[in-house]
C-alpha positions in Angstrom: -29.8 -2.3 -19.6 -27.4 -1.9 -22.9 -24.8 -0.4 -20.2 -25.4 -3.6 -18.0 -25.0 -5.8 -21.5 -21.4 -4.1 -22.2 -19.8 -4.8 -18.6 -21.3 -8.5 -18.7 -19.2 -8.9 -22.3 -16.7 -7.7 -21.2 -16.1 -9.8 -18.4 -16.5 -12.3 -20.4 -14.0 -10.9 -22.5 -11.4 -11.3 -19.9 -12.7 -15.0 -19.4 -12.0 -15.7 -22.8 -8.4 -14.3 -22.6 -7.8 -16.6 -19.9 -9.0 -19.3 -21.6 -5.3 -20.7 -23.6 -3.3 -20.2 -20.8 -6.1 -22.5 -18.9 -5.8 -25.0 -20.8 -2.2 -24.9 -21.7 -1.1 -24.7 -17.6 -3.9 -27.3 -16.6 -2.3 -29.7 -14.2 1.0 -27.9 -14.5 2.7 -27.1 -11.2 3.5 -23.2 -9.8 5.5 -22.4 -7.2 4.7 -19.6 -5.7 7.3 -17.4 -3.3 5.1 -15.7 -0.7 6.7 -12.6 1.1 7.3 -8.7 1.5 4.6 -6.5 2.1 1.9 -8.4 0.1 2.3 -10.7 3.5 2.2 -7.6 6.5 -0.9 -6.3 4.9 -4.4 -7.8 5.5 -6.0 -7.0 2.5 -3.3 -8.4 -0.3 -2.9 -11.0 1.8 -6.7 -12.0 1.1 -6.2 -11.1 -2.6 -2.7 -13.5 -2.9 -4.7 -16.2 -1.3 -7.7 -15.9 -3.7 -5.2 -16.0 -6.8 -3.5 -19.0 -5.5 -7.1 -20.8 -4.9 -8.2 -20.1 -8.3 -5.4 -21.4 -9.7 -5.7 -24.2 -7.8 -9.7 -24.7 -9.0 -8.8 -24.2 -12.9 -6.5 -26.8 -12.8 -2.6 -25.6 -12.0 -0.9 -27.3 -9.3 0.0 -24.6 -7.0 2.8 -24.9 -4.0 3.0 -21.4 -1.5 6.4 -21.2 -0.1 6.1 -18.3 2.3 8.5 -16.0 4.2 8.5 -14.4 7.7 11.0 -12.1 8.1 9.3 -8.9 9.0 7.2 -10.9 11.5 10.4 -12.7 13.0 11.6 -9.3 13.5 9.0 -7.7 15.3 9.4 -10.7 18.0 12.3 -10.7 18.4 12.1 -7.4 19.7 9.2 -8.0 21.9 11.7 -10.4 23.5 14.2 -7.7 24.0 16.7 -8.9 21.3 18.0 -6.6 18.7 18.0 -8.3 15.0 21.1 -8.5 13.5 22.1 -9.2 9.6 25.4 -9.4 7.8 25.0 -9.3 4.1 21.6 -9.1 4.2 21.3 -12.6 6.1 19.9 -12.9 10.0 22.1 -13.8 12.3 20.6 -17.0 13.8 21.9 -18.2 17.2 19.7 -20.8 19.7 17.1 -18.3 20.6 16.1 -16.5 17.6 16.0 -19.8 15.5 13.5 -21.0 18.2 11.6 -17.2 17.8 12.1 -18.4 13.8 10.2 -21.8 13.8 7.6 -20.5 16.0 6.8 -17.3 14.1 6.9 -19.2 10.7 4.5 -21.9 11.6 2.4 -19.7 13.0 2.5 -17.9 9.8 2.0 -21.2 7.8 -1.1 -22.1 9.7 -2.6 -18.9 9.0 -2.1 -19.4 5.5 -3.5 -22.7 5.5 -7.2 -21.2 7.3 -7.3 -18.7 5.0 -6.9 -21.5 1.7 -9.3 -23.8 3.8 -12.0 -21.0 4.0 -11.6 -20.8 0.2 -12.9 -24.5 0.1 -9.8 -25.7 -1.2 -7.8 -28.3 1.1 -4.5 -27.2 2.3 -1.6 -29.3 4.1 1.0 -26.5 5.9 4.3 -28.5 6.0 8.3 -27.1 7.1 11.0 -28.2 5.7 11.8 -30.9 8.1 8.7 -32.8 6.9 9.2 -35.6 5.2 13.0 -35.0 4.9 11.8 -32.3 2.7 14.9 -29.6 2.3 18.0 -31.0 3.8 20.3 -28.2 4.6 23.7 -26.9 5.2 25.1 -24.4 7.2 25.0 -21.0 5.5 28.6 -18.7 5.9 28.3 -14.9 4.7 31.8 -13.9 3.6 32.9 -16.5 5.5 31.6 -15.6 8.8 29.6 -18.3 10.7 26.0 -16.3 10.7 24.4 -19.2 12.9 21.7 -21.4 12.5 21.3 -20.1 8.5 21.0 -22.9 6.0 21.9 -23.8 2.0 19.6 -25.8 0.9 21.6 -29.0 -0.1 19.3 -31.8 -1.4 15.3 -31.8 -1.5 13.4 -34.6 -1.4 10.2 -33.8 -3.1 7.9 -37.1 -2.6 6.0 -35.3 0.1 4.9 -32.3 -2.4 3.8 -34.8 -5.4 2.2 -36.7 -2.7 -0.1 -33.7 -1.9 -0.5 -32.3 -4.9 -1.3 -35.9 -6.2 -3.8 -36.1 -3.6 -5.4 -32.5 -4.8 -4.5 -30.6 -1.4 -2.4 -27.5 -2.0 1.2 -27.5 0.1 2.4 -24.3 2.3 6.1 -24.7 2.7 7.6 -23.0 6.0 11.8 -22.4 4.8 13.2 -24.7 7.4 15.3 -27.7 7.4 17.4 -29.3 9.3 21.1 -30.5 8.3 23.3 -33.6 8.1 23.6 -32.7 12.1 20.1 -32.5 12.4 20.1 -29.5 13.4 17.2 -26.3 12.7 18.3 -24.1 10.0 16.3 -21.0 8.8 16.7 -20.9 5.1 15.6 -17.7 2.8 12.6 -17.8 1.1 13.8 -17.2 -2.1 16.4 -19.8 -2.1 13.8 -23.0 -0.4 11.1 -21.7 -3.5 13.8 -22.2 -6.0 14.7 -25.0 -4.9 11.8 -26.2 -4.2 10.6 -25.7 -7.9 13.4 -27.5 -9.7 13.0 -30.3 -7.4 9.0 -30.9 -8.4 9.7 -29.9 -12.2 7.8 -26.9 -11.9 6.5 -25.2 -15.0 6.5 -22.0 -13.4 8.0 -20.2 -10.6 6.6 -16.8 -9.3 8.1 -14.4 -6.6 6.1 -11.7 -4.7 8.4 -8.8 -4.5 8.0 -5.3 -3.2 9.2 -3.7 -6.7 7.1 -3.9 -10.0 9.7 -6.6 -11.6 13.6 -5.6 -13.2 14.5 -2.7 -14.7 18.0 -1.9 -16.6 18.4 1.5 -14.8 15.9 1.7 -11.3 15.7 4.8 -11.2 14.1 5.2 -14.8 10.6 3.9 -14.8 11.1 3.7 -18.3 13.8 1.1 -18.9 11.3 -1.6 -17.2 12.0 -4.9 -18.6 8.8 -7.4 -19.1 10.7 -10.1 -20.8 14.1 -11.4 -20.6 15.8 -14.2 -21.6 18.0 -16.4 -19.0 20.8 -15.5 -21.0 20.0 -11.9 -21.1 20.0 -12.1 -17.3 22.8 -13.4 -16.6 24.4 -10.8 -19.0 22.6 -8.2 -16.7 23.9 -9.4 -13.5 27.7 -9.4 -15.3 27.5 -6.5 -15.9 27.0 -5.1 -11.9 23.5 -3.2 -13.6 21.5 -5.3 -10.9 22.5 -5.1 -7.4 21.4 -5.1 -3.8 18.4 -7.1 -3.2 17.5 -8.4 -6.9 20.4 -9.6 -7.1 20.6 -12.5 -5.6 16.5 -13.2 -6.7 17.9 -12.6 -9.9 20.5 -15.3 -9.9 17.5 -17.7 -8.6 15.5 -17.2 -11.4 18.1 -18.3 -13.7 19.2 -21.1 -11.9 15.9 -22.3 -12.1 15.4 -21.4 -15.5 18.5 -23.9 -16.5 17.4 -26.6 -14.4 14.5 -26.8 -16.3 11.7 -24.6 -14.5 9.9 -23.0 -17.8 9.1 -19.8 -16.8 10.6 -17.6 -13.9 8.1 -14.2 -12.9 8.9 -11.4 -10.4 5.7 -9.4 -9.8 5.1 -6.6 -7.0 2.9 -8.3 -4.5 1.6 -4.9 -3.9 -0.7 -5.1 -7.1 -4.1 -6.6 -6.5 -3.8 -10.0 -8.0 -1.0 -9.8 -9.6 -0.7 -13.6 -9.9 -3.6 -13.3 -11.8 -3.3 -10.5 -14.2 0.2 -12.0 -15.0 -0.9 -15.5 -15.7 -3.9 -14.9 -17.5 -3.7 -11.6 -19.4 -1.5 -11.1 -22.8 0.3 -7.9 -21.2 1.0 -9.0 -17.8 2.1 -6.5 -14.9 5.8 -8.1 -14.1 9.0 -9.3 -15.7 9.1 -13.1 -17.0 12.3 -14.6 -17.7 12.4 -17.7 -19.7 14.3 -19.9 -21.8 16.4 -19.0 -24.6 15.1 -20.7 -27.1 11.5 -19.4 -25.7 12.6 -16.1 -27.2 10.1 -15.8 -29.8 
C-alpha cells in the first residue's frame, strides 16, 4: 500500500508542476508544426495527437500544421515517377502537385479522426480555405522548381474563427497564388507563418533531432535555451547548416514578429510536447526573446 501511496504523490507531483504553465498559457494559442518521423510511425503519431488534445482540454489554443513529404514520396513512386529536389525543395510540375493535394488531405483527414476520437472537435482546412495562405511562386537559386510556393500574405479570420468556436484547426501547406494557381508550400514555412499571423504565444516544430547544438557531432554542446539574438549569431557564423538551417531562421523570424516562444523538439520522444511545456527541464531547445533572457 505505502508503495502504491508514493507513485499516487508523485503523479501528483508532476500535476502540480504543470500547474503555472496551465494557468499562465490558458487560452493562449500554439502552433504546432507536425512532421518527420513522429508522422510515419503509428505509435508517436497516437502520442503527438494526445499532447495536442490535452492542450487543447487545459485551455491552450492549439493549431496542427502538418507535413507530408515522406508520404508524397512514396506515391509518387507507386505512380512510376522518380522525386526530384534541388536545394532540398520538390520539384513540383502538374502531376505531382495533383499526387501533393491528394496525399496531404488524406493525411489531414486522418489527423482530424484521430483528434475527433479524443472527443475534441477538429476542422481539417488547406491553405486555399478561406483565402487562408496566399502564395507565390518559390525559385531555388533561381531555377523555376514548379508549383512550390512563398507564402506571401495569410489571412487568418478562418483560424480565430475556429479556435473562437473551440474546434481545433489542421492546416494542409497549400495555397494557391495571385494566378490562382496550387502551390505546395513547406511545412515549416506555412507554421511560421501561420503563427505570426494569429499572434501565437508559442510555436513548436516536431523534428527528427533532439533540438540545436553548437557542434552536432558533440552531444555535449546541446543548447536548451537561446536567445533570438544568439541565433541569429549562430546562423552568421555558418555553425548551423543543412536542414536546421533554414528551421532556424523560422524560429527567429517568428520570434521578431512577435511569436513569444519558438521550440524545436524530436518528435521521436514520447510526448515531447508535453514534457517540454509542462516540466521545468524540458527535453528541446526554446528560443525566445531577448529581453526574455533571464
Amino acid at each position: 500500500m505505502e508503495k502504491n501511496i508514493d507513485e499516487i504523490l508523485k503523479k501528483a507531483e508532476v500535476l502540480i508542476e504543470a500547474l503555472p504553465y496551465i494557468q499562465k498559457f490558458n487560452r493562449k494559442i500554439i502552433v504546432v508544426k507536425y512532421g518527420g518521423s513522429a508522422m510515419s510511425n503509428e505509435e508517436l503519431q497516437k502520442n503527438v495527437i494526445q499532447d495536442v488534445v490535452l492542450l487543447k482540454l487545459v485551455g491552450f489554443k492549439p493549431i496542427i500544421v502538418h507535413g507530408g513529404g515522406k508520404e508524397i514520396s512514396n506515391w509518387v513512386k507507386k505512380v512510376g515517377k522518380e522525386s526530384e529536389f534541388v536545394n532540398g525543395l520538390r520539384v513540383t510540375d502538374d502531376e505531382t502537385m495533383e499526387i501533393a493535394e491528394m496525399v496531404l488531405n488524406k493525411v489531414n483527414k486522418r489527423l482530424v479522426n484521430m483528434v475527433t476520437e479524443l472527443g475534441v472537435n477538429a476542422v481539417g482546412i488547406s491553405g486555399k480555405d478561406g483565402a487562408l495562405l496566399n502564395t507565390e511562386k518559390k525559385l531555388s537559386d533561381g531555377k523555376d522548381i514548379g508549383f512550390v510556393g512563398d507564402v506571401k500574405k495569410v489571412n487568418p479570420k478562418i483560424l480565430l474563427d475556429l479556435l473562437e468556436k473551440d474546434f481545433l484547426p489542421i492546416v494542409a501547406p497549400i495555397g494557391f497564388g495571385d494566378d490562382f494557381n496550387t502551390y505546395n508550400i513547406n511545412a515549416d514555412d506555412a507554421a511560421c507563418a501561420v503563427a505570426k499571423a494569429v499572434g501565437a504565444d508559442k510555436l513548436v516544430f516536431l523534428t527528427d533531432v533532439e533540438g540545436l547544438y553548437r557542434d552536432f557531432e558533440d552531444k555535449s554542446t546541446f543548447i536548451q535555451r537561446i536567445t533570438a539574438h544568439e541565433a541569429n549569431e549562430l546562423i552568421e557564423s555558418g555553425i548551423i547548416g543543412g536542414g536546421m538551417l533554414p528551421k532556424l531562421n523560422n524560429c527567429t523570424d517568428a520570434i521578431t514578429s512577435g511569436v513569444n516562444r519558438v521550440h524545436i523538439l524530436d518528435g521521436r520522444i514520447p510526448h515531447c510536447l508535453l514534457l517540454e511545456i509542462f516540466t521545468r527541464e524540458g527535453v528541446g531547445t526554446m528560443i525566445l526573446k531577448d529581453e526574455d533572457e533571464e
